[in-house]
N, C-alpha and C positions, 0 to 999 in steps of 0.2 A: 504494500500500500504506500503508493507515493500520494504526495498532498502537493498541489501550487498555490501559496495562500498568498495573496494581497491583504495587508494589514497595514491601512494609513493611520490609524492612530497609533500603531505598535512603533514608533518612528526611532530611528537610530538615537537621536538627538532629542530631549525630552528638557523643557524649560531650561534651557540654554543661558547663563548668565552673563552674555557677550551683547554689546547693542552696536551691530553694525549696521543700521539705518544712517548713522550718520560718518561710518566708516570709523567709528575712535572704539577705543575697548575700555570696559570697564573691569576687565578680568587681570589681575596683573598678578606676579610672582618672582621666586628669585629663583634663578636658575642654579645649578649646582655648583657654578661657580661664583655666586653671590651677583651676577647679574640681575638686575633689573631687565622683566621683556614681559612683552604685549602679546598673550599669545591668539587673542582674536586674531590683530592686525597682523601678525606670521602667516597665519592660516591663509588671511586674503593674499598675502604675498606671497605665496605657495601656492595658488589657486586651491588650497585644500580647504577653503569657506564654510563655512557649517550653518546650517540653516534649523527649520522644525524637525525638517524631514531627510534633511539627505549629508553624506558628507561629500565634500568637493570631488571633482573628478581627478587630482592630484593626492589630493588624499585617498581618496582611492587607489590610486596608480601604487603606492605608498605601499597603501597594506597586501596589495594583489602580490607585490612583490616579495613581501614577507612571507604570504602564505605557499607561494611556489617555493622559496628557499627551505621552509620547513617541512613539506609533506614531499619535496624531494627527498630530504637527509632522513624521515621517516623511513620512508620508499628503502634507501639505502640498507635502514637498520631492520628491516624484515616486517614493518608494516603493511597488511594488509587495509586496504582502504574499502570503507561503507559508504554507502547513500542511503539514508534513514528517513523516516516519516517527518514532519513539522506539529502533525499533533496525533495522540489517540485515545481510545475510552478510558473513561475512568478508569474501568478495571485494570486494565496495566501497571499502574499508578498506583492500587490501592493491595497489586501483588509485590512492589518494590517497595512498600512502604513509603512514599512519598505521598499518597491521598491523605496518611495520617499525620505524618508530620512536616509536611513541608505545602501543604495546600494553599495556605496564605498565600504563599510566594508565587502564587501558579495562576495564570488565564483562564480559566472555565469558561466552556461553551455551553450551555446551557444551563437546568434548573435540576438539581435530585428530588427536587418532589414532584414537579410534574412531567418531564421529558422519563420519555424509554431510554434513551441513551443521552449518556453524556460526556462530551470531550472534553479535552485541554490541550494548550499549546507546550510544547516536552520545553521544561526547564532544564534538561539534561539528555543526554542522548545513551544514559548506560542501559536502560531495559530495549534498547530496541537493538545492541551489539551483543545482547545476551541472548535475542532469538535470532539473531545470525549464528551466533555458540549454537546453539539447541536445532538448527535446520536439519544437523547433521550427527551424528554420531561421531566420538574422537577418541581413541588410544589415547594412553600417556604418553607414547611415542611422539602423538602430534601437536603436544603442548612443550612450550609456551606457543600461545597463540595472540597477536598484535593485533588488535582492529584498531584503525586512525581515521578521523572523520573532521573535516571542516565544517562544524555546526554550528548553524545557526539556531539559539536559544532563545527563550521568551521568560521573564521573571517579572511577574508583578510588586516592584520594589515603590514605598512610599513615598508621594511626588516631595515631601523633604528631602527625599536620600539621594534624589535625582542632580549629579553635577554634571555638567558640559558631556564628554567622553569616559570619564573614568568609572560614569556609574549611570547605567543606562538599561531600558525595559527589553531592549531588543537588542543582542549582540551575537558577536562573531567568534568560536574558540576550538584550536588543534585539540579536541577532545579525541581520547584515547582510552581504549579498554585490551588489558592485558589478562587472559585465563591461564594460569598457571598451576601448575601441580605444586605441595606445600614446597617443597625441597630447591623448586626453584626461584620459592617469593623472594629472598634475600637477594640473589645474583639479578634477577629481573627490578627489582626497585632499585638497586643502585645504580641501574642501566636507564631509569627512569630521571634520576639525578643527574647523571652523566649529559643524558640528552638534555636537559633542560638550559644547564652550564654551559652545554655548548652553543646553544642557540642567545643566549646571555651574553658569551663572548663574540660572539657573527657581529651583534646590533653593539656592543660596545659598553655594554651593563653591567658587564660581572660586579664590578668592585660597588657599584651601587646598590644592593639589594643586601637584605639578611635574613637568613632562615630561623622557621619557627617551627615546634612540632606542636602538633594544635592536638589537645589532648579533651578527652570526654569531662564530665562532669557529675561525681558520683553523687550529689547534693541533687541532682535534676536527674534523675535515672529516667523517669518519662519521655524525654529528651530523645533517648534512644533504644536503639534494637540491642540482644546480645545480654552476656553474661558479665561481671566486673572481672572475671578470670583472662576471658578472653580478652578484654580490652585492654588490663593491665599487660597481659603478655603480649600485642601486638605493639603498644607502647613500648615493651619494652626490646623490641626487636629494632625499633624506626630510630631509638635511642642509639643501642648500639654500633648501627650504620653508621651515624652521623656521626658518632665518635671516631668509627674506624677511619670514616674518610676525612678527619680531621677538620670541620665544619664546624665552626660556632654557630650555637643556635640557640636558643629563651625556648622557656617551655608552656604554652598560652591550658591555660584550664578553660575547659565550654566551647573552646574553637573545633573540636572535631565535627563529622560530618556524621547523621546520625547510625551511619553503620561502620564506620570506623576511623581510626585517628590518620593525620596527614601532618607531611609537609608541606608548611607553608613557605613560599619565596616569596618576599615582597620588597617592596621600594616606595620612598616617601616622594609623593608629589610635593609641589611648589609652597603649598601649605604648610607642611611638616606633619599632614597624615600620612599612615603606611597605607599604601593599596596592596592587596594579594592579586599579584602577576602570574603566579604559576603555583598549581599546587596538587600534590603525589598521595595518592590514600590507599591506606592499606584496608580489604575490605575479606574479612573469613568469614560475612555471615550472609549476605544476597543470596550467594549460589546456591543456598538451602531452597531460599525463599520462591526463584524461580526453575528447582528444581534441575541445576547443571550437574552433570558430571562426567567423568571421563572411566574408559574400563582401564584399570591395572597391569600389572604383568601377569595375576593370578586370575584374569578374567572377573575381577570386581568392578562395583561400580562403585567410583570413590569423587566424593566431591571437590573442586578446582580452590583457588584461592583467585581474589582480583584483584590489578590493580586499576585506579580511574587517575588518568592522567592527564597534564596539557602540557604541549612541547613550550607553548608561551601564552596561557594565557587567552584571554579576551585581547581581541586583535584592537579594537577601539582604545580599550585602556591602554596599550602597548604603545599605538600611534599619539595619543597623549603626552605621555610617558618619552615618547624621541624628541616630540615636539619642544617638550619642556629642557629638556636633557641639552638638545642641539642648537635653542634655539632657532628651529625649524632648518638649518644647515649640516642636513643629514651627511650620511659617508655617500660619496658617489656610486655606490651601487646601488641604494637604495633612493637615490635621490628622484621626482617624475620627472625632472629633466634634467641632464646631465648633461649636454653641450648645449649652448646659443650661440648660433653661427652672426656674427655680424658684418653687413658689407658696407664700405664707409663710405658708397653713394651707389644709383639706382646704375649706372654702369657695368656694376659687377654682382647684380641678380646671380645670373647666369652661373658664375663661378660658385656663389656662396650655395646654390644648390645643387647642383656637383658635389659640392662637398658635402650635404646636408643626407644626398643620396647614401654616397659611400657612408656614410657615417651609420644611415638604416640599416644598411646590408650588413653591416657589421654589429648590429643588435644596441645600436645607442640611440637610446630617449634625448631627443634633440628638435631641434625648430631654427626658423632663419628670422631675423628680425629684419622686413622691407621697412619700414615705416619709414617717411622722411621725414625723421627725426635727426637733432643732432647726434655727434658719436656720443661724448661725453651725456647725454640722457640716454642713450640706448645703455650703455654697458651700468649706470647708476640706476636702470630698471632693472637687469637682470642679477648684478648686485642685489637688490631688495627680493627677487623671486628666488635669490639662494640657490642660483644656479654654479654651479662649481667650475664650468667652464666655459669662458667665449673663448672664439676663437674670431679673429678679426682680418679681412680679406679685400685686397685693395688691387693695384696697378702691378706691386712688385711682387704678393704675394701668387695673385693668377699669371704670371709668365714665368715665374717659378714651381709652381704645380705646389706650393707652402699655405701654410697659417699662421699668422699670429697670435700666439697663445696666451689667455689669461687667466688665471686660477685664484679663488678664493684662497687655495694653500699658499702662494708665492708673490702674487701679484703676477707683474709680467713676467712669465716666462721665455719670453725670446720666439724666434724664428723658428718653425720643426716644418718637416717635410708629412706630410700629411700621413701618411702611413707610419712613420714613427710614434707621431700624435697616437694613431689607433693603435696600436703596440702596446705601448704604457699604456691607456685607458682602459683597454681589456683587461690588462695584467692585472690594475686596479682593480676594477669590478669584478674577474675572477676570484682573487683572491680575498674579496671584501675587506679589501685594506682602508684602514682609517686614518686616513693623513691628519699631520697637524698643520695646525691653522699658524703661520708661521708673521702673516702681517696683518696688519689692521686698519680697515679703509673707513673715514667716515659714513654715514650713510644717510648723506646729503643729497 
């Protein structure tokens, strides 16, 4: 059962505290480097604008790209990939235990006292990767088993709790479900870890975030599913890890999730609140619930363990999160445009797209700026759009088949032959290198 659902009031962007009617922001913050920055007015100058309903179409460009870097490197790591429902009956919900305790949180489509049937929009996507588990019958032989899904979620969070991007009714998240046999929860969640760190270090985070293991709450036992044996022993396995891998981590009481404790990674936005970016749980009691298991080497049938994971998160909070980090002057792999070609009169069109071409065929987010405009305004626009690279083409540079090159890392670069140009760029965006910002230009 697939669903297409149009949900205009489900909008990415939910009372937004940014007033761009008159282009000025009222949203301001300090960046990690104790800058002062406007992160409406970024947004505009990135074309990643945010409105009720939508995020920019750079902003987009933005997260599209983050989402291919990670459900490749998934891909890589023996990820199987889903395509799962947008909503289903209660009863799904009410076999995961989320109808009883997490219903608040949840969209209902209809009434339980008068409708036959009644849906909701999946605030998580693990009961519907656990009837992909159950389609099929599984050896322990063919566990561990990865399923990776780019979910879109729906959480009915209180229009208080509702900030710009970092906390939103509709979002986007590398949700993951791991079935694994007991023996290999410990090697499988450290793999969990592993992947998360490293997509931490891709965007340029690591050193910004710290771990927490968010632990149950035996004062509120209602709270959750499970035995205090069980819980204290899975606690005390997630402890362990983090010691082994030499992680400092704070130990939160009431943070778990109601079927079992998790790491949490997070990172304080501009405020100096922590958000939870990414987070790993260890789950020994679902699989009862919806009945998984796998046969043994003795021909038994022995129930799985789970993990629920995100490679990074809520993709909106994430983009937030660079924005504020980068000052919207992401690493050039990630950047939606990465070259502006400029030609420094209507004479050399011709040339600058030439160059504009080769620079497509070679997979770079790039554009030509015609405008008759002067130079110095063209290149202090694309300055403000946090484009990382012009490249400027004139009389000497078309009869020498060159560019002149300019980089937010350097300033002027000099003179390069165009294909050298693409050489180093590649190299760069291959390897998601994060240049330093080496000079500093007004932005007049």
């Amino acid at each position: 059962m697939l669903v297409n659902l149009h949900v205009k009031n489900f909008a990415i962007i939910d009372e937004i505290d940014v007033d761009f009617s008159s282009g000025l922001n009222i949203l301001t913050g300090e960046t990690g480097a104790g800058k002062s920055i406007l992160i409406g007015s970024i947004g505009i100058a990135l074309g990643a604008r945010v409105s009720q309903e939508i995020i920019g179409k750079h902003g987009n460009s933005a997260m599209v790209e983050i989402v291919f870097q990670i459900e490749d490197e998934e891909t890589k790591r023996g990820y199987v990939r889903t395509k799962t429902p947008l909503m289903a009956k209660s009863d799904l919900y009410k076999i995961s235990g989320h109808w009883d305790h997490y219903k608040d949180g949840m969209f209902v489509l209809g009434d339980e006292e008068k409708d036959k049937e009644v849906y909701a929009l999946r605030p998580m996507t693990c009961p519907f990767q656990y009837y992909v588990y159950k389609a099929e019958q599984h050896s322990y032989r063919d566990l561990p088993l990865r399923y990776g899904e780019t979910s879109t979620l729906f959480r009915n969070e209180d229009s208080g709790e509702m900030h710009g991007l970092t906390r939103v009714r509709q979002f986007t998240i590398s949700e993951g479900h791991l079935i694994v046999r007991p023996d290999q929860m410990v090697k499988e969640f450290k793999d969990c870890i592993a992947l998360a760190q490293y997509c931490l270090q891709v965007l340029g985070v690591e050193e910004d975030v710290t771990y927490h293991l968010s632990k149950w709450d035996p004062t509120n036992k209602e709270k959750y599913i499970g035995e205090p044996e069980v819980w204290e022993e899975t606690e005390g396995h997630i402890r362990q890890m983090l010691e082994e891998l030499n992680i400092p981590f704070t130990e939160d009481v009431g943070e778990a999730a109601f079927y079992g404790p998790k790491v949490d990674i997070n990172a304080k936005n501009v405020y100096g609140k922590e958000d939870t970016m990414i987070t790993i749980q260890w789950d020994a009691l679902l699989a009862e619930q919806f009945d998984m298991y796998y046969i043994d080497e003795n021909g038994e049938k022995q129930r799985p363990y789970i993990i629920h994971r995100t490679s990074m998160g809520c993709y909106e909070r994430t983009l937030a999160w660079l924005i504020e980090k980068y000052a919207g002057m992401f690493p050039t792999w990630l950047c939606p445009e990465q070259v502006r070609v400029i030609p420094i009169s209507e004479k050399f069109h011709d040339y600058a797209a030439k160059v504009e071409a080769q620079l497509k065929e070679n997979g770079i987010r790039c554009s030509v700026d015609q405008r008759s405009e002067k130079m110095g305004y063209k290149i202090r626009e694309a300055r403000l759009a946090r484009v990382p690279y012009m490249l400027i083409v004139g009389a000497k540079e078309e009869e020498e088949g060159k560019v002149s090159v300019r980089s937010r890392y350097l300033g002027d670069e000099g003179t390069k032959e165009l294909d050298d140009f693409l050489a180093a760029i590649k190299e760069e965006i291959k390897n998601k290198t994060i240049r330093k910002i080496e000079v500093q230009e007004e932005n007049k």
